[in-house]
KOLSEVO-322352 format. One record per residue: residue number from 0; residue in one letter; z, y, x of N, C-alpha, C in turn. Coordinates in pm, 1 decimal. Layout:
REM residues N
  seq  type      n.zz      n.yy      n.xx     ca.zz     ca.yy     ca.xx      c.zz      c.yy      c.xx
  NUM     a         Z         Y         X         Z         Y         X         Z         Y         X
...
REM end
This chain:
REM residues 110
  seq  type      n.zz      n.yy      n.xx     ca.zz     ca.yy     ca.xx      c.zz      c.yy      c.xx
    0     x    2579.7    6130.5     713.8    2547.5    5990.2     719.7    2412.5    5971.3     785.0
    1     x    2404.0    5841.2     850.3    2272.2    5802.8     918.0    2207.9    5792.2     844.4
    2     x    2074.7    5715.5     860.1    1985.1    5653.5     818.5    1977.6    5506.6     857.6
    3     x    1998.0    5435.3     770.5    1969.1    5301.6     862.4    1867.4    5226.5     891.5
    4     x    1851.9    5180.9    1060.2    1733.1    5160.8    1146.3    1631.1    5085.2    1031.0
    5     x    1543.8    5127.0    1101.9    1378.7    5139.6    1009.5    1332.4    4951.6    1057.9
    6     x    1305.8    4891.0    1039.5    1311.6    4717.2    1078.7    1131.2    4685.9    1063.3
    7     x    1116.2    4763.3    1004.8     959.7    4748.8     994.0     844.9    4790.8    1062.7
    8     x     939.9    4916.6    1127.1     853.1    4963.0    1234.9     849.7    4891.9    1413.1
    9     x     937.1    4782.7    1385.1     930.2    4725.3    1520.9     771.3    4671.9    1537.2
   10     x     722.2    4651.6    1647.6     615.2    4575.8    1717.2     538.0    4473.7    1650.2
   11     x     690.9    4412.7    1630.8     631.8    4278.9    1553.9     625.8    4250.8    1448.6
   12     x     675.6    4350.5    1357.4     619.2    4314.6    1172.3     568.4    4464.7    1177.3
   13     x     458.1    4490.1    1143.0     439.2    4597.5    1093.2     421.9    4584.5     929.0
   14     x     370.7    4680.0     870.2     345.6    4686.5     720.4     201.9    4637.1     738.6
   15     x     207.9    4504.5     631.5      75.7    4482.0     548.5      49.3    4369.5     680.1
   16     x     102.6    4331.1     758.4      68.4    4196.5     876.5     132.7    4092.1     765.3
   17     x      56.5    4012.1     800.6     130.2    3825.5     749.6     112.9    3769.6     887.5
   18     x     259.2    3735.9     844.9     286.8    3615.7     979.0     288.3    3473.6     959.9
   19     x     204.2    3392.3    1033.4     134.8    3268.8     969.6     199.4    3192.2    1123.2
   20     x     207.0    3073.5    1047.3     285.4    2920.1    1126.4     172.5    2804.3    1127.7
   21     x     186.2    2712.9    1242.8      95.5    2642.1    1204.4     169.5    2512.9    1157.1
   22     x     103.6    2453.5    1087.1     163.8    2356.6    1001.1     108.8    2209.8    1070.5
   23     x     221.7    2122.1    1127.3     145.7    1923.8    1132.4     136.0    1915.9    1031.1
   24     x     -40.7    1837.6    1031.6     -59.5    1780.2     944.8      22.5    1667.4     891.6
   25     x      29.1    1671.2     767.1     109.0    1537.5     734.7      55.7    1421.0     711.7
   26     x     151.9    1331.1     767.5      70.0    1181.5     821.4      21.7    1127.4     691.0
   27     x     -31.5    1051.6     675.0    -100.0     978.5     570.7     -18.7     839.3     530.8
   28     x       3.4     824.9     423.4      72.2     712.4     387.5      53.1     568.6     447.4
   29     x      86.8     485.0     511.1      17.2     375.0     574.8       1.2     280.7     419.8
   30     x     -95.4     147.6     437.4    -130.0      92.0     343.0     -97.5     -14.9     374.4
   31     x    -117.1    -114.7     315.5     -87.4    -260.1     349.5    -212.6    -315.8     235.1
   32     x    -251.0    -443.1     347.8    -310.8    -547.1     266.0    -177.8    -672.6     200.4
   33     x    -223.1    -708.2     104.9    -195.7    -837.2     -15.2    -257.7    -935.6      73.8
   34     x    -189.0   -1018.0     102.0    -273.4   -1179.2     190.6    -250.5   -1314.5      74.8
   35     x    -365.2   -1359.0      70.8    -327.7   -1472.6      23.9    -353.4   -1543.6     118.2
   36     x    -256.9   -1661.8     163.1    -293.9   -1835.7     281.9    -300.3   -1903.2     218.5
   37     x    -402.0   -2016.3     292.4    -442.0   -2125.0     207.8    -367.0   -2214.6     257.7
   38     x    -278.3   -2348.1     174.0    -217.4   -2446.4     222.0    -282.5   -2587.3     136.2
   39     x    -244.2   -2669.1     145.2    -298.6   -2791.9     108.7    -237.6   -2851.1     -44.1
   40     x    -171.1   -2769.3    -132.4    -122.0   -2789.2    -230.3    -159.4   -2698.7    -341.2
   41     x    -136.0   -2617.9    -315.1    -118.6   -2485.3    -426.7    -269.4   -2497.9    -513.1
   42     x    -287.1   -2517.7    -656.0    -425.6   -2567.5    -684.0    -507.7   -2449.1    -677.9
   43     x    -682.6   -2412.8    -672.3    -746.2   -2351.1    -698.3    -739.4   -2240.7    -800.7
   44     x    -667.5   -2324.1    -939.1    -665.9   -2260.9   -1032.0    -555.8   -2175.4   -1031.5
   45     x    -434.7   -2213.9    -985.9    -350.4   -2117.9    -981.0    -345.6   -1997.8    -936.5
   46     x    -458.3   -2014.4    -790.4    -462.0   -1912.4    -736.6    -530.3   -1786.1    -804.9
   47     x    -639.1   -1872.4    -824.1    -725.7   -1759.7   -1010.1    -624.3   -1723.1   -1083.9
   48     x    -556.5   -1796.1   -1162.4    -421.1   -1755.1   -1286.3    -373.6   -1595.3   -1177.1
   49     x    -291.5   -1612.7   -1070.6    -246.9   -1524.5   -1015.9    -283.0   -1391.9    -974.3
   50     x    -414.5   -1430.0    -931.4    -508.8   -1318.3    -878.2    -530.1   -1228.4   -1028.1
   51     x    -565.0   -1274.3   -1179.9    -587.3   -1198.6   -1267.8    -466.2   -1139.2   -1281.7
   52     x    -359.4   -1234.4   -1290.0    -203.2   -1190.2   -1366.8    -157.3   -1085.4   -1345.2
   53     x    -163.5   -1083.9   -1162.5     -84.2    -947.5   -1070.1    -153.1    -902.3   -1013.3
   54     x    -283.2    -912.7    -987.4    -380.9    -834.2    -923.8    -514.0    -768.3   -1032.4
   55     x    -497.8    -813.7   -1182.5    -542.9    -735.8   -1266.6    -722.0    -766.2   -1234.5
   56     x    -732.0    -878.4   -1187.4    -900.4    -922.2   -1102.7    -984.4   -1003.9   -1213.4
   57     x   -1096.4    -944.7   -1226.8   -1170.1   -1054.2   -1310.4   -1188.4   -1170.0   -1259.8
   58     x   -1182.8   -1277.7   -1367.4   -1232.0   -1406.1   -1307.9   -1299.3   -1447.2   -1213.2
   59     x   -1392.7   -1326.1   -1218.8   -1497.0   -1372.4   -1116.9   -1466.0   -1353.5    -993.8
   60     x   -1395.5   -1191.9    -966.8   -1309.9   -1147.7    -844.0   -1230.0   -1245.1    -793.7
   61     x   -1120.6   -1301.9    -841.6   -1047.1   -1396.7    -851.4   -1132.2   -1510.2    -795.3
   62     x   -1187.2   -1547.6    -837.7   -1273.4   -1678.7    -777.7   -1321.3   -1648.1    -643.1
   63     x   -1375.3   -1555.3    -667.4   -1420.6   -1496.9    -502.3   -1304.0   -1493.2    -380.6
   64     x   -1165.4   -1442.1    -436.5   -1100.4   -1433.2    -307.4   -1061.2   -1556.5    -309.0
   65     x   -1038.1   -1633.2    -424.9    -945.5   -1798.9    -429.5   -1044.6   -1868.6    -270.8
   66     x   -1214.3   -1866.3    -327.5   -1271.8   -1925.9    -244.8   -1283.7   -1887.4     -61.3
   67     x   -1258.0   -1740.7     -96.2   -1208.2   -1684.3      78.9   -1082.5   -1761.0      83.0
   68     x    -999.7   -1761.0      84.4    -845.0   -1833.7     127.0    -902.8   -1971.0     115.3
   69     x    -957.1   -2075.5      44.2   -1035.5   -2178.8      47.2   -1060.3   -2211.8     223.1
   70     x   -1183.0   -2161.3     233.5   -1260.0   -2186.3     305.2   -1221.7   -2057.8     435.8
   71     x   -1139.2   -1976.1     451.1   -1177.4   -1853.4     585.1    -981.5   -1908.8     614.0
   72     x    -892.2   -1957.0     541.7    -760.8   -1943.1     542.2    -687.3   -1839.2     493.4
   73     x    -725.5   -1747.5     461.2    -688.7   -1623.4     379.9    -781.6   -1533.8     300.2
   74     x    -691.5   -1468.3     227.8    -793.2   -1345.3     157.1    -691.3   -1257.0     123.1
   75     x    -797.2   -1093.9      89.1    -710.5   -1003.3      63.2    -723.1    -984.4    -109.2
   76     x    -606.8    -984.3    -153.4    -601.5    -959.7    -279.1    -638.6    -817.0    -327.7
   77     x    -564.4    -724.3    -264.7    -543.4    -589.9    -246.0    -476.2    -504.2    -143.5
   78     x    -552.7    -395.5    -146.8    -470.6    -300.4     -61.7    -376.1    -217.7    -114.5
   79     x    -226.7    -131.3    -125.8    -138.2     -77.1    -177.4       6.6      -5.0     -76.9
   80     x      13.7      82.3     -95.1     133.3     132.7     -41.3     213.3      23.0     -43.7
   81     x     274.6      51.7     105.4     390.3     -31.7     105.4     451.9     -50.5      42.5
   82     x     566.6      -8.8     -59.5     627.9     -88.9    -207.6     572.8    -142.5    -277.1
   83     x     441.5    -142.9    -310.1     409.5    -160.1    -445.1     367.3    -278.8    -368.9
   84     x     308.6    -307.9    -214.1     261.8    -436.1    -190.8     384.2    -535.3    -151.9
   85     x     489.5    -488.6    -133.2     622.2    -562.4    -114.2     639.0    -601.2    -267.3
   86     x     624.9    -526.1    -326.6     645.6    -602.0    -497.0     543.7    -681.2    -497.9
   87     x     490.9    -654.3    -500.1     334.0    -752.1    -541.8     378.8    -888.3    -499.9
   88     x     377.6    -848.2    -393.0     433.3   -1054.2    -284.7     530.0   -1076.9    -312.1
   89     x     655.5   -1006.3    -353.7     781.9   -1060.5    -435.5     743.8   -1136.0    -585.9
   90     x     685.5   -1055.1    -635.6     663.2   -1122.8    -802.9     591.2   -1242.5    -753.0
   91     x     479.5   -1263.7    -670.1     380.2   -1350.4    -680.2     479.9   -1449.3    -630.3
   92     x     495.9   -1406.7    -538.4     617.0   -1590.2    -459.9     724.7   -1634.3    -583.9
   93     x     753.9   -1546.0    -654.5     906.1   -1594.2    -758.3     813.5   -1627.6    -841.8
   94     x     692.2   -1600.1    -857.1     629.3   -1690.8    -985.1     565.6   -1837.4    -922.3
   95     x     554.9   -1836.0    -807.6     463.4   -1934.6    -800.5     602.3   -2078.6    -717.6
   96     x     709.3   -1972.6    -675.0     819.9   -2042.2    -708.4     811.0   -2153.3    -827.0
   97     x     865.6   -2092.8    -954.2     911.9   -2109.8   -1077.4     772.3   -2243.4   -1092.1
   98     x     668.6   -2212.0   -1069.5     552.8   -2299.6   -1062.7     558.3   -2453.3   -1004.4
   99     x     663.7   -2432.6    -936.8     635.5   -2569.7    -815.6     551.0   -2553.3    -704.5
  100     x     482.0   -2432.4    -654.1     337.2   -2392.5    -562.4     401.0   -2351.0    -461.7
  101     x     380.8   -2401.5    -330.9     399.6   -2327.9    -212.7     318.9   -2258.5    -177.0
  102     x     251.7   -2184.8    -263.7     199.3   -2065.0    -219.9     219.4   -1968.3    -149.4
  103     x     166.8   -1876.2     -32.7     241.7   -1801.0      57.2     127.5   -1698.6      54.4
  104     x     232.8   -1601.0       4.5     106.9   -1434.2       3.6     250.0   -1324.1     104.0
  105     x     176.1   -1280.3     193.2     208.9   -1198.7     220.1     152.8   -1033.3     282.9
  106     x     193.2    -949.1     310.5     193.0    -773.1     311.1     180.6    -747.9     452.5
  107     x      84.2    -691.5     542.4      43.0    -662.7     670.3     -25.4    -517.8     646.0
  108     x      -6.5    -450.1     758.5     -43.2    -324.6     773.9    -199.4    -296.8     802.0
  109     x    -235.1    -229.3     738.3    -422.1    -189.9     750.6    -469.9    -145.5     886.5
REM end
């Protein structure tokens, strides 16, 4: 009987070599901003109520972006992976729905 061929002694693997790959980096999650627009209805306060409710913002935070959307036409509530900021603007519109508020928040890329 033979021996069967030796596989280790070829060229290209010897004993005790590591053979290394290079790896793409992997892309980075894209983010999205939370928009709040300002329209001519939706009250001040609501926008505060909202900003604490689903954006977890102190009053004071809250006041701060209410008054950016006020006065600039928008503000950012938050930044969040894409689902979680597609939820975010889903809950906020079905609540502010249910409200009577034409409020309009929506999710744009960073």
């Amino acid at each position: 009987m033979s021996a069967p061929p030796d596989d280790f002694d070829s060229d290209d693997e010897k004993e005790g070599s590591v053979e290394t790959k290079k790896r793409e980096k992997a892309e980075k999650a894209r983010r999205f901003r939370v928009l709040f627009h300002n329209d001519d209805y939706t009250t001040m306060e609501f926008v505060v109520r909202v900003l604490m409710k689903f954006f977890h913002k102190s009053e004071t935070e809250a006041t701060q972006i209410m008054l950016s959307v006020h006065h600039k036409g928008h503000g950012v509530a938050g930044v969040y992976p894409r689902d979680v900021a597609e939820t975010k603007v889903a809950q906020v519109m079905d609540y502010a729905k249910e409200h009577g508020m034409p409020l309009l928040v929506t999710a744009e890329p960073e």
